[in-house]
C-alpha positions as CSV (number, residue, x, y, z in Angstrom):
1,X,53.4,-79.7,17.1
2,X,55.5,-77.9,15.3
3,X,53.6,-76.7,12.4
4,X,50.6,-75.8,14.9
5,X,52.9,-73.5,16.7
6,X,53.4,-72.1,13.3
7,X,49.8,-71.8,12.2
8,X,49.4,-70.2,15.7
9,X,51.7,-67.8,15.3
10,X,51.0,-67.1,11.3
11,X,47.2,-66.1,12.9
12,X,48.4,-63.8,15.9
13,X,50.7,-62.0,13.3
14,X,47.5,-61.6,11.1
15,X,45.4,-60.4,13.7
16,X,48.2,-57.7,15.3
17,X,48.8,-56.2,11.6
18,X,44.9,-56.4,11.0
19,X,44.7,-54.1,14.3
20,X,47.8,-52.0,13.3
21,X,45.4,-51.4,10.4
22,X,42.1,-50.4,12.5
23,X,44.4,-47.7,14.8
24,X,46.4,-46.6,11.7
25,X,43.2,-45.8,9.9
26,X,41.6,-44.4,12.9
27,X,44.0,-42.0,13.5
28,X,44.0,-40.8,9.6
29,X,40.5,-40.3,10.3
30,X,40.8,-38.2,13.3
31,X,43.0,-35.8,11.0
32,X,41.0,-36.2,7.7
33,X,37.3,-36.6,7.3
34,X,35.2,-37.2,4.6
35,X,32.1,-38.9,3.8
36,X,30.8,-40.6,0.7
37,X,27.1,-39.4,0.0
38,X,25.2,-41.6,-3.0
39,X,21.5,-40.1,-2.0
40,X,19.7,-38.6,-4.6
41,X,20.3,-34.7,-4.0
42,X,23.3,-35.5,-1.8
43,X,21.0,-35.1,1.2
44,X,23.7,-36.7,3.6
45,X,26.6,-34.0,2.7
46,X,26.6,-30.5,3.6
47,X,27.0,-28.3,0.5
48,X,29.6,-25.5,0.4
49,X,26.9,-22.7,1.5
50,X,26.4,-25.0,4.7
51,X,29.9,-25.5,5.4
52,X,30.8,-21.7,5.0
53,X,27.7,-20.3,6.9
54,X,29.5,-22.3,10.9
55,X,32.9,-21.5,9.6
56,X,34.6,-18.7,11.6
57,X,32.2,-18.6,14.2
58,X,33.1,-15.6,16.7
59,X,31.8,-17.2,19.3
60,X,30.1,-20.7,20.7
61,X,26.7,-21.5,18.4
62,X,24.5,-23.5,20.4
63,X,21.5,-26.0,19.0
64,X,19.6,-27.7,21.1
65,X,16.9,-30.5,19.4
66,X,13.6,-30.6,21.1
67,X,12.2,-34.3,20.4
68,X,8.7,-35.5,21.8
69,X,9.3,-39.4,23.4
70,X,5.9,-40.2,21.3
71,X,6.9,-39.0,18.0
72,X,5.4,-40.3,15.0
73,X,7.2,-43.1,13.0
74,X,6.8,-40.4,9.5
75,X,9.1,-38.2,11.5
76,X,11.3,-40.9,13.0
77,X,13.7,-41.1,9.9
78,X,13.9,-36.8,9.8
79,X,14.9,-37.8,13.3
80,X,18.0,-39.2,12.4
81,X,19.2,-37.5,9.7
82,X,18.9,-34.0,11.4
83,X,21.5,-36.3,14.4
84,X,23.7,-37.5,11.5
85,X,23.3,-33.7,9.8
86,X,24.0,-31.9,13.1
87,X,27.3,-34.2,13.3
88,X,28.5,-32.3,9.9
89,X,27.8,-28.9,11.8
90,X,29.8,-29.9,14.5
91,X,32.8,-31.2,12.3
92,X,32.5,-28.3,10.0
93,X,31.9,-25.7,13.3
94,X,35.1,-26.5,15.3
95,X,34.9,-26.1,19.1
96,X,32.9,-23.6,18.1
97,X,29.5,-25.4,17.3
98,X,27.9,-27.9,19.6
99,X,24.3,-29.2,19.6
100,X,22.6,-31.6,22.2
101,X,19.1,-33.3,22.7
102,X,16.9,-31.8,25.1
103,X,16.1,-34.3,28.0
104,X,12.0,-35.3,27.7
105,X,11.7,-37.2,30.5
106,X,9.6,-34.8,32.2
107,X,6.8,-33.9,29.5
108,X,5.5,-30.6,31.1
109,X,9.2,-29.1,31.7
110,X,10.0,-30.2,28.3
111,X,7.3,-29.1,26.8
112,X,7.6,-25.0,28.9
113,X,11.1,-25.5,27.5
114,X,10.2,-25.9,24.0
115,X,8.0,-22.7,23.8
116,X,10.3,-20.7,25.8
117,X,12.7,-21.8,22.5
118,X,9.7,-20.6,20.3
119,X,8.5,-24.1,19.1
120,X,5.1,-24.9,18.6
121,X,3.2,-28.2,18.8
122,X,2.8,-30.0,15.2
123,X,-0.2,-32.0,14.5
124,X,0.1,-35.4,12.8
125,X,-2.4,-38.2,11.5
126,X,-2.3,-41.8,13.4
127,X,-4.1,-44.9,12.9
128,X,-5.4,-47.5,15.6
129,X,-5.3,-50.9,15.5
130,X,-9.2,-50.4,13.0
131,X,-7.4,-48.0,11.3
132,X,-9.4,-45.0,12.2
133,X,-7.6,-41.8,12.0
134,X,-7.2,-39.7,14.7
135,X,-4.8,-36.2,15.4
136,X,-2.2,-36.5,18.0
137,X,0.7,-33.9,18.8
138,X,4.1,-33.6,19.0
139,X,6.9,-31.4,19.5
140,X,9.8,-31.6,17.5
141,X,12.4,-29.0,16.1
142,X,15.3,-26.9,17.5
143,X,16.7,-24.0,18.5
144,X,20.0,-21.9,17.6
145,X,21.4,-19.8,20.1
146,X,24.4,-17.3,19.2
147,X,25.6,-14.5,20.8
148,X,22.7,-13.8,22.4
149,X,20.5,-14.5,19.6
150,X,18.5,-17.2,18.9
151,X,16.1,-18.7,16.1
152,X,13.8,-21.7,16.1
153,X,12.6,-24.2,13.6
154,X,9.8,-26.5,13.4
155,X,10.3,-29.5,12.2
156,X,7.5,-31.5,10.3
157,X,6.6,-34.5,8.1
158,X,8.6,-35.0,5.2
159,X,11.0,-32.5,5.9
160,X,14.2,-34.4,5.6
161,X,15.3,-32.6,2.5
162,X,14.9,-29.3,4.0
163,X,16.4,-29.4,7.0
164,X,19.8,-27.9,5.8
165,X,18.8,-25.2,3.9
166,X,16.4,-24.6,7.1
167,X,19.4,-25.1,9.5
168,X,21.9,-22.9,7.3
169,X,19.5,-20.3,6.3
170,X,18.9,-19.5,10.5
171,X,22.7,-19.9,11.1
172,X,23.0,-17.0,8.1
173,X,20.2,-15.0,9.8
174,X,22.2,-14.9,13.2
175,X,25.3,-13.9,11.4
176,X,24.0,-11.3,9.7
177,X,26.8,-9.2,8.7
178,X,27.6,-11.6,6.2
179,X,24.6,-11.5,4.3
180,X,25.1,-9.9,1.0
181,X,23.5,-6.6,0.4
182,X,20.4,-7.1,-2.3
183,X,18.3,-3.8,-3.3
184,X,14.6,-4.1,-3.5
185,X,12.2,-1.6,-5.3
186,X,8.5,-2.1,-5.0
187,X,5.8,0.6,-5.3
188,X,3.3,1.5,-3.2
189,X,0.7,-1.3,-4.9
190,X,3.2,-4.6,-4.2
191,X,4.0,-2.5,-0.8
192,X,1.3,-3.7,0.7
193,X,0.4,-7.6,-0.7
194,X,0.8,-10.5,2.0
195,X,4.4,-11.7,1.6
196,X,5.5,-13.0,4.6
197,X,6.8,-16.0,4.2
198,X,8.9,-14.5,1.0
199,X,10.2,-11.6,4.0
200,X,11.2,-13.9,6.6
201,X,13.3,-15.9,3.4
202,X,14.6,-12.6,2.6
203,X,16.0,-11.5,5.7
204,X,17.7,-15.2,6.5
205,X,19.6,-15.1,2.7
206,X,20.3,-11.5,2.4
207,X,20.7,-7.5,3.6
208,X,17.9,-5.9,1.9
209,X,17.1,-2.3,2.2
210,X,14.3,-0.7,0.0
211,X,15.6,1.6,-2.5
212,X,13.1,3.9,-4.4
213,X,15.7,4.6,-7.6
214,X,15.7,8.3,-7.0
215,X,19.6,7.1,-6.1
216,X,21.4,5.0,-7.0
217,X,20.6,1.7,-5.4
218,X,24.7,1.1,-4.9
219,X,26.4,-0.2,-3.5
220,X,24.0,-3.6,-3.6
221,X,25.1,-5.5,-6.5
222,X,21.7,-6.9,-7.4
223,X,18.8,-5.2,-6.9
224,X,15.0,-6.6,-7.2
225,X,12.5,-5.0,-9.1
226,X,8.9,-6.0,-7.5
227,X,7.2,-4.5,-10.2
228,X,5.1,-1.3,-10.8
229,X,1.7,-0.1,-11.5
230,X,2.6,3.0,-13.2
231,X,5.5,5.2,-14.9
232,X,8.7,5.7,-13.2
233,X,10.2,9.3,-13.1
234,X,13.1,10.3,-15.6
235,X,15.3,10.2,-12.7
236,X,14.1,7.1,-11.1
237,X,14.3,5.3,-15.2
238,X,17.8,7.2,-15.3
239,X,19.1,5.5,-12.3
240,X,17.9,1.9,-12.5
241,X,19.3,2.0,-16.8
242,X,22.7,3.5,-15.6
243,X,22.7,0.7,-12.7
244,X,22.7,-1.7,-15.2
245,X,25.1,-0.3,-17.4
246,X,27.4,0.1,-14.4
247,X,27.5,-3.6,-13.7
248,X,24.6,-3.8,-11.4
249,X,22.8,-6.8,-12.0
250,X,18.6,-6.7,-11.5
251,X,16.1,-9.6,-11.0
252,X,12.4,-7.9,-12.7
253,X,9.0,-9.1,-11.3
254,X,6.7,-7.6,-13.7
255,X,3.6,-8.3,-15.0
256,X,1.9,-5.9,-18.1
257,X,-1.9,-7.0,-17.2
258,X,-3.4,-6.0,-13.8
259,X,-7.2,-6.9,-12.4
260,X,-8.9,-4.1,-11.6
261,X,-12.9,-4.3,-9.9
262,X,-14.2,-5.2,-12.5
263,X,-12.0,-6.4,-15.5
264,X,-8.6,-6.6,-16.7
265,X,-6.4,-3.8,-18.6
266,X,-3.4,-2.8,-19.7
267,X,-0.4,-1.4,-17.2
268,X,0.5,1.5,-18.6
269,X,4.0,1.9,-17.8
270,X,7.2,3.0,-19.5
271,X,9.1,0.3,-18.0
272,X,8.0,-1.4,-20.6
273,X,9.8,0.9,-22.9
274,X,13.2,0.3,-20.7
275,X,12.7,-3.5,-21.4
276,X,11.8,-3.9,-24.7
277,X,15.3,-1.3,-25.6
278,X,17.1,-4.3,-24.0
279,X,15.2,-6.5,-26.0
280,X,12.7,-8.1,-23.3
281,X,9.2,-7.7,-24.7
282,X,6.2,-8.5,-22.4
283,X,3.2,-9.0,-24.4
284,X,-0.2,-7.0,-23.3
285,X,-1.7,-10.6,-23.7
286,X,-2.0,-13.5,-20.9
287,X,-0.7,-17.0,-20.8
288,X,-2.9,-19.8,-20.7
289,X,-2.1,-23.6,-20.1
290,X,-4.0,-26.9,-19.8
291,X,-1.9,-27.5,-17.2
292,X,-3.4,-24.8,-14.6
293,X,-4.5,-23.8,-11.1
294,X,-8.2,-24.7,-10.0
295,X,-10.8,-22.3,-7.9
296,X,-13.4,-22.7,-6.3
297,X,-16.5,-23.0,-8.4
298,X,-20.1,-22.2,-8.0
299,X,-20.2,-24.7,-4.7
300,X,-18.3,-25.5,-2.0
301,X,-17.9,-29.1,-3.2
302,X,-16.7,-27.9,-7.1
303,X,-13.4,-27.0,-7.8
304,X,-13.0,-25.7,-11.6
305,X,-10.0,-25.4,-13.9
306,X,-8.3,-21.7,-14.0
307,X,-6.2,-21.7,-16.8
308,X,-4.9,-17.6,-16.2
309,X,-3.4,-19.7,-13.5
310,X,-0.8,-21.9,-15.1
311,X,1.5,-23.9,-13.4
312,X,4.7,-23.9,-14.9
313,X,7.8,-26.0,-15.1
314,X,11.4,-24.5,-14.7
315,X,14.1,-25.3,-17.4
316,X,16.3,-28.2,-16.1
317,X,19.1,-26.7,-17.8
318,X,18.8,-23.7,-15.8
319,X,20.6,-23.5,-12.1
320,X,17.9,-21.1,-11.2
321,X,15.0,-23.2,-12.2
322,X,16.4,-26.8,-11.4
323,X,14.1,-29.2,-10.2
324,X,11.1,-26.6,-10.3
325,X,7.8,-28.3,-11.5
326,X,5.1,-26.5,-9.4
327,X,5.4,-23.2,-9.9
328,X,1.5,-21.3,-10.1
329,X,1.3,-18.3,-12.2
330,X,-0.8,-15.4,-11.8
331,X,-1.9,-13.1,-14.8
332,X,1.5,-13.9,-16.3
333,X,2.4,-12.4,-19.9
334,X,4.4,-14.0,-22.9
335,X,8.1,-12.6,-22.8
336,X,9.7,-12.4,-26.5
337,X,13.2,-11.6,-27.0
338,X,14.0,-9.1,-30.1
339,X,17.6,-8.0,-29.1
340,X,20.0,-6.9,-31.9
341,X,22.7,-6.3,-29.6
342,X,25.5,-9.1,-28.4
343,X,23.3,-11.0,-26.0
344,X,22.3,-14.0,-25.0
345,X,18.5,-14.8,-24.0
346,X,17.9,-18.1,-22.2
347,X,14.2,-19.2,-21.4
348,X,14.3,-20.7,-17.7
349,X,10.7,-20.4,-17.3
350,X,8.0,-21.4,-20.0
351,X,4.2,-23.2,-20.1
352,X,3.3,-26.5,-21.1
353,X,2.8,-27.7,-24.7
354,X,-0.6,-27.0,-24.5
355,X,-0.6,-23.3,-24.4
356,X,-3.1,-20.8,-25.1
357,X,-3.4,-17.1,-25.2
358,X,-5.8,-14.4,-23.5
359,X,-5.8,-11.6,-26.3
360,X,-5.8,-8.0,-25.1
361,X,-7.1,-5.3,-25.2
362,X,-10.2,-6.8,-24.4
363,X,-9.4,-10.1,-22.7
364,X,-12.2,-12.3,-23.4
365,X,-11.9,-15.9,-23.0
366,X,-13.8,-19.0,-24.0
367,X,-16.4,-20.2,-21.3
368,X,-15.3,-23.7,-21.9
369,X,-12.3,-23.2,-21.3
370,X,-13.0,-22.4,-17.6
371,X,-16.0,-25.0,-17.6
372,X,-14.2,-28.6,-19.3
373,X,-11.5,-27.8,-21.2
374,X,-9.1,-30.1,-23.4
375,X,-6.1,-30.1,-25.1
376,X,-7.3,-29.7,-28.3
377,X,-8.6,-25.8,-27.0
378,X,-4.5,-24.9,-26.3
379,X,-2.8,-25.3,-29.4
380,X,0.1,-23.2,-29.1
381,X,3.9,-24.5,-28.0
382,X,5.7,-23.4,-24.4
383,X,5.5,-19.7,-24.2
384,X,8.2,-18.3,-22.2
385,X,7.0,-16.7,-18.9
386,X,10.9,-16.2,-17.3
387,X,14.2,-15.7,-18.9
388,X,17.9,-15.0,-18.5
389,X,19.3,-12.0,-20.2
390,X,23.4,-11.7,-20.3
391,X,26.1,-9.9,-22.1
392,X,26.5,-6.4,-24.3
393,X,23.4,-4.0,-23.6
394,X,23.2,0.0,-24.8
395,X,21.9,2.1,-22.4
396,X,18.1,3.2,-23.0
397,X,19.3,7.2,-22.6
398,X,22.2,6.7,-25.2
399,X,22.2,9.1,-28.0
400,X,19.1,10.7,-26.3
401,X,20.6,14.5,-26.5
402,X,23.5,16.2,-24.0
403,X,23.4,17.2,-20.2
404,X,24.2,13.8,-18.8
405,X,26.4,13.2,-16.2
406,X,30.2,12.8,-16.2
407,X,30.0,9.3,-15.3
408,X,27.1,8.4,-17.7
409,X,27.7,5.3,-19.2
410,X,26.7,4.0,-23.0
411,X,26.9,0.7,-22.8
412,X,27.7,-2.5,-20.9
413,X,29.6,-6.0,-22.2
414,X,28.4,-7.6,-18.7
415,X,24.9,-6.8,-18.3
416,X,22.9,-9.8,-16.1
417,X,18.8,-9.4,-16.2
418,X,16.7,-11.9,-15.1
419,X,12.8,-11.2,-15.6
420,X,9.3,-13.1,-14.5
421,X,6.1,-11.5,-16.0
422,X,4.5,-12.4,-12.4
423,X,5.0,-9.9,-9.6
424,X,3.1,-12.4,-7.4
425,X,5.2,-14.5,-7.6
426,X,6.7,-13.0,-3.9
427,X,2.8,-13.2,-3.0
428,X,2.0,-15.9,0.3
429,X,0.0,-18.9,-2.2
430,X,-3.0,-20.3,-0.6
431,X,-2.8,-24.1,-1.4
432,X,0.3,-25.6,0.4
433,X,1.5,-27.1,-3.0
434,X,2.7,-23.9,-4.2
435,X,4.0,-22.4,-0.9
436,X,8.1,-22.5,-2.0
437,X,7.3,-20.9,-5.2
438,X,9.0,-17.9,-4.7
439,X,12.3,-20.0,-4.3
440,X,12.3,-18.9,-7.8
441,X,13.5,-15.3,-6.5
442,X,15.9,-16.4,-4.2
443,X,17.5,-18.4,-6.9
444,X,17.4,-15.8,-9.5
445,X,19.4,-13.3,-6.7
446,X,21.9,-16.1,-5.5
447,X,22.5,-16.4,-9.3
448,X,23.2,-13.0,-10.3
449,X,25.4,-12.9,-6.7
450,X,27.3,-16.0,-7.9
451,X,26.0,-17.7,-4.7
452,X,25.1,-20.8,-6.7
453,X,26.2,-23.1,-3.9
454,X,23.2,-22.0,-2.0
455,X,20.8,-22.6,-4.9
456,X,22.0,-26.4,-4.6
457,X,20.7,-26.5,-1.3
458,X,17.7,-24.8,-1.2
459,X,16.5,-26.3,-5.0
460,X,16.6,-29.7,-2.5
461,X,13.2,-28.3,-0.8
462,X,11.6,-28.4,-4.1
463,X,12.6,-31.9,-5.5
464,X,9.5,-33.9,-5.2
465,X,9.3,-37.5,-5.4
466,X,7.4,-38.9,-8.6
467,X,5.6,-41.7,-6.0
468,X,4.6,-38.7,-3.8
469,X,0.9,-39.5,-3.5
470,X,-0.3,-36.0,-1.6
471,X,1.5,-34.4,-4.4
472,X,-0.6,-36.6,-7.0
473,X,-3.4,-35.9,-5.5
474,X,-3.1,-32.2,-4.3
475,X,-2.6,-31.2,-8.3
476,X,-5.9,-32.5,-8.8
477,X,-6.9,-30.3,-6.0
478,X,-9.2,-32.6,-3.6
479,X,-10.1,-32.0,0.3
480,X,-7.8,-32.8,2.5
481,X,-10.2,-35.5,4.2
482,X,-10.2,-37.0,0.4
483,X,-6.5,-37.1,0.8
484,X,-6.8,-38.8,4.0
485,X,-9.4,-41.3,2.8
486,X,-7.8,-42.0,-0.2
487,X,-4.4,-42.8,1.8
488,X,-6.7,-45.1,4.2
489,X,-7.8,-47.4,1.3
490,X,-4.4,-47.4,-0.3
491,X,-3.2,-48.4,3.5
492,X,-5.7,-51.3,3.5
493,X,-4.7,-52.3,-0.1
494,X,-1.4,-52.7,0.8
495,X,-2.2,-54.7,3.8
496,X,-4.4,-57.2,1.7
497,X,-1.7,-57.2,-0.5
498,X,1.1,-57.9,2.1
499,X,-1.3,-61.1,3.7
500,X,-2.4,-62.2,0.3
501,X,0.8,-62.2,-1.4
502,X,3.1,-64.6,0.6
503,X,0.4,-67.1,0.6
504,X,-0.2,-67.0,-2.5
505,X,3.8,-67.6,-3.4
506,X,3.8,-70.6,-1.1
507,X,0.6,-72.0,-2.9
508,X,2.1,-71.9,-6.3
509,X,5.6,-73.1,-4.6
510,X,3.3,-75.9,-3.1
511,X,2.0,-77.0,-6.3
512,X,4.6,-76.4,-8.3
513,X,6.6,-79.1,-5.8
514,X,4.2,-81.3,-5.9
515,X,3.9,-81.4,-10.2
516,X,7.8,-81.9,-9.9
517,X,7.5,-84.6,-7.3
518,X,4.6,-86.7,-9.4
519,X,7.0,-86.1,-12.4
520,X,10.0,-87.5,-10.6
521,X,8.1,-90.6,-9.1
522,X,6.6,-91.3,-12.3
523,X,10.2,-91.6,-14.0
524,X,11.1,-93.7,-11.5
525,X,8.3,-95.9,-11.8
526,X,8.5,-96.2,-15.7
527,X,12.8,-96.9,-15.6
528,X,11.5,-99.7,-13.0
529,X,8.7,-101.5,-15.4
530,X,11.2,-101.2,-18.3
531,X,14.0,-103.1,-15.7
């Protein structure tokens, strides 16, 4: 009796110190919080540029998470990590961030509410029970509402790694005043090309104002040069060179052959001349690359290789270019570095191995090339398309004569250039594949700003999955109903697979059992005879 009494109590002193352990730990928690993230891209843990953009709120930030009752099971998972994301918001926000599901019960108030927010339906592909595809719709995405502002996002299919650079980049928007201040030049020409999507990325990551280099384009730190079509003034070339030497730091989208009606020439500008003093030399030739863009061809169903196209591959090593692979070029030019002074020149952006170039001044390319090309027809090595300039830099006006300027400036030790031989890179891309390609540009002016924390985030929307199938498939350019066929037999593949498979493992487990069974009896029976 005794030593039950002892076991007893040896159990209920376990159990109280085992829930003096839960509440101790539960308080610590309430005081300290942390989470351990092992996703690839550390999709479950807000990065520093998340964190910072709900910190100091001025006043309450309100989200509010429209989510059909009938949404698709491809959306379900972005369903709960945009719940478990939202819950780092709210720890990282204070009392000052709260977010809520909207209530669905009632479709037709909940769907007048979701407009009112500025969401729109999204389309999605189901299959019945014959697997036939049909189109249904849905609405799910969210609203942010702060200080009388607001700012909605759709959310769609495979969207999960997007979500917070999304989220952040809206929270940024309504904050405004935090935004750094970014320059950007662009001439009449680049004025007027269909950037959109590149504007609205613009205005939620930074202040710009346009500045046409007849001042100074102070006090912006980094200014974006969206390339030119012709010469700059003296005083415009004086400006931008003495911005540089002053420690202003300048992201160059410029390409150095332009289509005109009827062929393609030479831009004959003398910001050429500015460049190459610094040692950035754009060729007057075009990149070319196995690895390219296709166009429509001569019918509707014929889709032909565009190798003036190429799509290029960042340089892993590179914070601007990480996890870049699908980047389309257009008209781009080789970059050469012949610097003398102390710099460093990185290549971040470059073309396949099988490279090839289109010689100016006349341009003129092989037909099969365009037609069925091969390998064996691009010869040359990665030619650099992007690149990172940093360190000592003379000015272009130095020993040029007197009547500068007192504050004229010779030379720099701290000079930061990055250039892309693309000015269309800022351009709205008509295939979906390539829509995020001017990321690029936001990288390069996070970089320059030292904003790298945001880089991390956003370089997330980019990451594609090796197993992606659409991806596979949209490189090789096909319809989308190909796309959605080819899914459909995969789909029935897998379903032949997933019946055939376990009875196929219980047929070779039922014969193997059976061999083992004969085997056994027939030991048995041959120890018996030899008794």
């Amino acid at each position: 009796m005794e030593k039950q009494t002892k076991k007893t109590r040896s159990i209920l002193f376990s159990s109280l110190l085992m829930l003096a352990l839960l509440v101790s730990l539960n308080l610590v928690g309430s005081f300290f919080y942390f989470r351990l993230d092992f996703s690839k891209g550390k999709l479950f843990k807000l990065g520093k540029a998340s964190r910072e953009a709900v910190a100091n709120l001025k006043g309450n930030m309100i989200v509010k998470v429209y989510a059909s009752s009938d949404l698709p099971t491809s959306l379900s998972g972005a369903n709960r990590y945009l719940k478990d994301l939202l819950g780092e918001y709210q720890v990282r926000g204070g009392n000052r961030f709260f977010f809520e599901y909207v209530n669905n019960a009632n479709r037709q108030e909940f769907i007048s509410k979701a407009k009112s927010a500025g969401l729109n339906y999204i389309v999605y592909q189901s299959y019945d029970e014959n697997d036939q595809i049909s189109y249904k719709q849905a609405i799910f995405g969210l609203s942010i509402e702060y200080l009388g502002r607001m700012s909605a996002l759709n959310i769609g299919p495979g969207i999960e790694h997007r979500i917070e650079y999304e989220i952040s980049t809206r929270i940024q928007e309504l904050k405004s005043d935090d935004l750094p201040l970014v320059a950007v030049f662009s001439d009449s020409t680049y004025q007027n090309m269909k950037a959109d999507r590149f504007e609205e990325s613009m205005n939620r990551n930074f202040r710009a104002f346009e500045a046409d280099l007849f001042v100074s384009p102070e006090p912006a730190k980094v200014l974006l040069f969206i390339g030119t079509l012709d010469s700059l003034s003296a005083v415009q070339l004086y400006n931008l060179d003495q911005y540089i030497m002053h420690g202003g730091k300048v992201v160059f989208l410029q390409e150095r052959v332009t289509p005109d009606a009827y062929a393609l020439s030479e831009i004959p500008s003398n910001i050429f001349d500015l460049l190459a003093h610094y040692g950035l030399d754009i060729q007057p030739h075009l990149v070319m690359d196995y690895t390219c863009d296709y166009r429509q061809g001569i019918s509707a169903a014929m889709k032909s290789p565009y190798p003036v196209h190429p799509v290029v591959k960042g340089n892993d090593n590179s914070i601007i270019t990480q996890n870049i692979s699908n980047i389309v070029l257009y008209l781009a030019s080789p970059i050469e570095y012949t610097g003398k002074d102390k710099s460093s020149f990185t290549p971040i952006l470059q073309t396949s191995y099988n490279s090839a170039l289109l010689k100016g001044p006349d341009f003129m390319p092989e037909i099969q090339m365009f037609q069925n090309p091969s390998p064996a027809m691009f010869p040359l090595p990665p030619q650099t398309v992007g690149a990172l300039l940093k360190g000592r830099l003379t000015s272009y006006f130095a020993g040029r004569g007197p009547g500068f300027p007192e504050n004229f400036k010779a030379e720099t030790d701290e000079a930061q250039i990055v250039l892309f031989s693309d000015s269309e890179l800022i351009v709205d891309a008509d295939k979906e594949e390539y829509l995020d390609r001017f990321f690029i540009v936001l990288n390069a002016i996070d970089y320059l700003l030292g904003n790298e924390s945001m880089i991390n985030i956003r370089s997330r929307s980019i990451e594609s999955s090796s197993f992606d199938l659409r991806e596979y498939l949209s490189r090789r350019n096909p319809d989308s109903i190909e796309i959605a066929e080819t899914e459909l037999v995969l789909k029935q593949g897998i379903k032949a697979l997933i019946i055939t498979l376990p009875l196929l493992g219980l047929a070779i487990l039922g014969v193997n059992i059976h061999i083992r069974t004969v085997r056994k009896r027939k030991k048995i029976q041959e120890r018996y005879e030899k008794a």
